[in-house]
C-alpha positions as CSV (number, residue, x, y, z in Angstrom):
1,X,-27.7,331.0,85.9
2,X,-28.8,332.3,82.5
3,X,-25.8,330.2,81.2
4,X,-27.8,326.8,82.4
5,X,-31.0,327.8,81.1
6,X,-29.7,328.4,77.4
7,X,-28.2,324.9,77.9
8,X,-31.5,323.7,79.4
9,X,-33.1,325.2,76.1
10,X,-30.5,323.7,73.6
11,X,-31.0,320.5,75.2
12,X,-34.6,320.5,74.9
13,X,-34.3,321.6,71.0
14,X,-31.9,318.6,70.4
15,X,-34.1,316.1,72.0
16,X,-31.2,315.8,74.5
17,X,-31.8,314.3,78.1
18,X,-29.0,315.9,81.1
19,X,-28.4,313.4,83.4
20,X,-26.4,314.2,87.1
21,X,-24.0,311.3,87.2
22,X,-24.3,309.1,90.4
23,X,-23.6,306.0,92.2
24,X,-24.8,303.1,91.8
25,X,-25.8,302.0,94.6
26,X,-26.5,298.4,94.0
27,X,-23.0,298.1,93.1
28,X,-20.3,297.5,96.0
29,X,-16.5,297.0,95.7
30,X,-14.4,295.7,98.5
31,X,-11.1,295.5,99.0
32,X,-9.4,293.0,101.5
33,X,-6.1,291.9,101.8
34,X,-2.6,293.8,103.0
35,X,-0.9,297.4,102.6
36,X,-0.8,297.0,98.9
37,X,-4.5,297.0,98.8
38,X,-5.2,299.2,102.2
39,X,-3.1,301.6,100.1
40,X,0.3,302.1,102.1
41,X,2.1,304.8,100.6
42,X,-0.8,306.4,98.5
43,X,-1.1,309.5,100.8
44,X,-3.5,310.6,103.3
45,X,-3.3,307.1,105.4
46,X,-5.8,307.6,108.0
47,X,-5.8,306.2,111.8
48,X,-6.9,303.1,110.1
49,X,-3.7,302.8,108.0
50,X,-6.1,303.0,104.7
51,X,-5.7,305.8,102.1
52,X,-8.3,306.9,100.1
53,X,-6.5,306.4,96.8
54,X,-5.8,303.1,97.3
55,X,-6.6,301.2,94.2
56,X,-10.0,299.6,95.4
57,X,-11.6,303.0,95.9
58,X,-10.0,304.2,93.0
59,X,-11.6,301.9,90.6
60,X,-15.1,302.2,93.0
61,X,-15.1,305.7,91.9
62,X,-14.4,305.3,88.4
63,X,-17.0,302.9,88.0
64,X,-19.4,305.3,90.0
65,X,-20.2,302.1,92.8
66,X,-19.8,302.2,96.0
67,X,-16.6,301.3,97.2
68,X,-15.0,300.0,100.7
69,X,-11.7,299.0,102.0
70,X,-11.4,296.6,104.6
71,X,-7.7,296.0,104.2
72,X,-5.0,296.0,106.8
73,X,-1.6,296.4,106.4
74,X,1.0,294.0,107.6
75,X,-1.7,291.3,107.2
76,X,-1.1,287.6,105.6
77,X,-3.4,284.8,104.3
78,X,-4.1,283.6,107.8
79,X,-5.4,287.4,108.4
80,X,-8.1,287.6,105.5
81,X,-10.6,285.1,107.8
82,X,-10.6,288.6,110.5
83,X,-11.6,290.8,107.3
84,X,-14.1,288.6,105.9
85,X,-15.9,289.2,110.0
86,X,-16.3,292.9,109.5
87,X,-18.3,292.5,106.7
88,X,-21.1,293.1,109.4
89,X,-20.2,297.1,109.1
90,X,-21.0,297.5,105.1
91,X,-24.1,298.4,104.6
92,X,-25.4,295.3,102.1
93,X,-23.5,292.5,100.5
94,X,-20.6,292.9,98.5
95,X,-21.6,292.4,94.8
96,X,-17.2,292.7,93.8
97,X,-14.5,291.2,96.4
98,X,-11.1,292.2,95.2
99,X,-8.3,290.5,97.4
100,X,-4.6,291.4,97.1
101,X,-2.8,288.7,99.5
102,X,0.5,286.8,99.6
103,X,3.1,289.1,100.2
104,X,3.8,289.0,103.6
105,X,3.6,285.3,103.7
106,X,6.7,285.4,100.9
107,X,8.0,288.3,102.7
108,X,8.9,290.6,99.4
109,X,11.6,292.7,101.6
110,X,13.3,289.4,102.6
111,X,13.1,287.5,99.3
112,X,14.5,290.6,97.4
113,X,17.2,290.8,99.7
114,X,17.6,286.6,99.2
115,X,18.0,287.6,95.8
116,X,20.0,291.1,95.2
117,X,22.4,290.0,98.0
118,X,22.8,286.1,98.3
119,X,21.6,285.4,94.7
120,X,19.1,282.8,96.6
121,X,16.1,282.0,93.9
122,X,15.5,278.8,94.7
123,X,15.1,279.4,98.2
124,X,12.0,282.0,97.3
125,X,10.7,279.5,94.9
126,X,10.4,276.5,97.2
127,X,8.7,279.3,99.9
128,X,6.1,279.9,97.1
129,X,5.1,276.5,96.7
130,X,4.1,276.4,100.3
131,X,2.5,279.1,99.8
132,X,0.3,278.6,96.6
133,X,-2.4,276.0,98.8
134,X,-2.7,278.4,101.5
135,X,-4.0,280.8,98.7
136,X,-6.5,278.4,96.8
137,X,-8.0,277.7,100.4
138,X,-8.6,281.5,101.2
139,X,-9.9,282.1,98.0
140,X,-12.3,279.5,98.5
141,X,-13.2,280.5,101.9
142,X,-14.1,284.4,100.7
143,X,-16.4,283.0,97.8
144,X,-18.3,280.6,100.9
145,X,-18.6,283.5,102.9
146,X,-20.4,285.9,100.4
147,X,-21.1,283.3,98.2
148,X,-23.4,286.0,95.8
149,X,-20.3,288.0,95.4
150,X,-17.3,287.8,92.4
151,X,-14.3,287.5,94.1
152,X,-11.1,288.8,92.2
153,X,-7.3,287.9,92.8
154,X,-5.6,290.8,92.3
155,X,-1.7,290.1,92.2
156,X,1.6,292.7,92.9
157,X,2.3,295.1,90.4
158,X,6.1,294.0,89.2
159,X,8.1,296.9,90.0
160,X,11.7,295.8,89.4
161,X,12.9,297.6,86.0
162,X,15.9,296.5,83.6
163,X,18.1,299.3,84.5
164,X,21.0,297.3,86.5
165,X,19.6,299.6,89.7
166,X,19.4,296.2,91.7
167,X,22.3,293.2,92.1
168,X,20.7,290.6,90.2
169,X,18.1,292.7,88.9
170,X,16.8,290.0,86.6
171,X,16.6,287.3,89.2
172,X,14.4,290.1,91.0
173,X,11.7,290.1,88.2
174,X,11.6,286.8,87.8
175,X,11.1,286.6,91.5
176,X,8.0,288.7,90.8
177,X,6.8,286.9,88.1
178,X,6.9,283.9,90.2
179,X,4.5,285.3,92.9
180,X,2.5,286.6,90.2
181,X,2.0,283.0,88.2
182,X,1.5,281.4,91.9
183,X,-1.4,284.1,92.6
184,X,-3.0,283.7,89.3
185,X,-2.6,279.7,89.6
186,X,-4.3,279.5,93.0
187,X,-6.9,281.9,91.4
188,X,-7.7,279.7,88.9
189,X,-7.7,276.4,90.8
190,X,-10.1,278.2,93.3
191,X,-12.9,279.0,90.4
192,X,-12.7,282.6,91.1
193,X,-11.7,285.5,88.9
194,X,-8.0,287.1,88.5
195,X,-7.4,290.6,87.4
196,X,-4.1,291.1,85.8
197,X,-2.4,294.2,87.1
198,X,0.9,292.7,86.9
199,X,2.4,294.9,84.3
200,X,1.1,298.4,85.5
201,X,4.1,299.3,86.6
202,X,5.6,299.3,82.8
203,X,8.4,302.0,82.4
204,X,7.3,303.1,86.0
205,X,9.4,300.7,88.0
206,X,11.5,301.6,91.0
207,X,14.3,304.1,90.0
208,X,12.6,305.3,86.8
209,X,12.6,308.4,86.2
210,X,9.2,308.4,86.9
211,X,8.4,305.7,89.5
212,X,5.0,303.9,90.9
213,X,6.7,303.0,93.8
214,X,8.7,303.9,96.4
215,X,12.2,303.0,96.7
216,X,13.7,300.5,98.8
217,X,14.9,303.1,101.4
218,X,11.7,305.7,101.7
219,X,9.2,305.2,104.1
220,X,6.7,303.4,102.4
221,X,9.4,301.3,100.8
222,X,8.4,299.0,97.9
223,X,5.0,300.2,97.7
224,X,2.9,302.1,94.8
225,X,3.0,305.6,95.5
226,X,-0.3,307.9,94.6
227,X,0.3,307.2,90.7
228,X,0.7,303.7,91.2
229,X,-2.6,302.9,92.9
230,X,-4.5,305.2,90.7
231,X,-2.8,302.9,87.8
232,X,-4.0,299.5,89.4
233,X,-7.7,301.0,90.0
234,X,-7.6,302.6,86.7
235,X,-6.7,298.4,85.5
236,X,-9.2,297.1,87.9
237,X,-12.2,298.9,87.2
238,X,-11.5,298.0,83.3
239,X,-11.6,294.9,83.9
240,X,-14.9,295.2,85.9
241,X,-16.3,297.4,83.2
242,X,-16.1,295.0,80.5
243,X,-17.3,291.8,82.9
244,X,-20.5,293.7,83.2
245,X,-20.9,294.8,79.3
């Protein structure tokens, strides 16, 4: 008690002004899309399947907005039209849509073992093709249905290191990289925003000594652990800080 009053005082003497940090509420981030964005593997998954350190909510809290995740796991691109419906449960208009979507239509598990077993590129790139118009028309179809919102594509983390864990590691990454260029192209060619998070992972890749991500045989295999969403938020609410500067 007397210790807040002598800062009180000082305040006043310094022409200082104490202000309680809090939400802004006419801020709202939300986060559609699959397990990587309803935050499988984060900790604390409720009956939902959502944790509440997945990245959307991370970077809603840094921020100080208001933050909600509508994301299911398992979901694909045909899935995001069932999201954008419970919209009716937030309570106003999103003003920030990030979307994190693609995955399970390339099927990561399957491509990976395409790759690290059967040394089958090709067949994941000519998959991603098909997928890359399937994007651009979601993305357009979340910007019509809040049309006063910015919509973000947020693409996956790459989490495949250079330390020979993997057969064909290499092929891996670029397997990655490819899902990340065919996010970020559909991004662009629907007119709505991209936020890079491709590289949070950095010396944090599976089998480091210090992953972001489970491994390939733990229970939330091949997603970010706790660290790795709170990376991604940490990314996305940059971003979004420096949009609204």
């Amino acid at each position: 008690m007397i210790a807040s009053i002598i800062l009180f005082l000082f305040s006043l003497s310094n022409g200082l002004t104490i202000r309680r940090q809090t939400t802004d509420a006419s801020k709202l981030l939300v986060g559609i899309g699959d397990s990587w964005t309803s935050g499988d593997g984060g900790g604390s998954v409720g009956a939902n399947g959502r944790s509440p350190n997945a990245y959307p909510l991370v970077a809603a809290k840094i921020l100080n907005w208001e933050g909600k995740n509508l994301a299911r796991g398992g979901s694909k691109i045909n899935d995001i039209a069932a999201q954008l419906k419970t919209f009716s449960t937030l309570p106003f208009p999103p003003t920030h849509i990030v979307v994190g979507t693609g995955g399970n239509d390339l099927g990561v598990a399957e491509a990976l073992i395409q790759v690290t077993l059967l040394n089958n590129l090709a067949a994941v790139s000519s998959k991603l093709i098909t997928i890359k118009p399937r994007l651009v028309s979601v993305y357009k179809d979340i910007q019509k249905y809040v049309p006063t919102a910015k919509v973000y594509a947020v693409p996956y983390p790459n989490f495949v290191g250079n330390s020979n864990k993997l057969p064909n590691e290499s092929k891996c990454r670029l397997m990655m990289e490819l899902l990340t260029t065919t996010i970020k192209e559909a991004a662009a060619e629907a007119n709505i925003g991209y936020i890079d998070v491709s590289g949070a992972f950095k010396g944090h890749e599976m089998y480091s000594e210090e992953p972001f991500i489970w491994g390939l045989f733990d229970k939330s295999a091949a997603h970010p652990n706790q660290k790795g969403y709170t990376k991604m938020g940490e990314i996305v609410a940059a971003h979004l800080q420096a949009e609204s500067n």
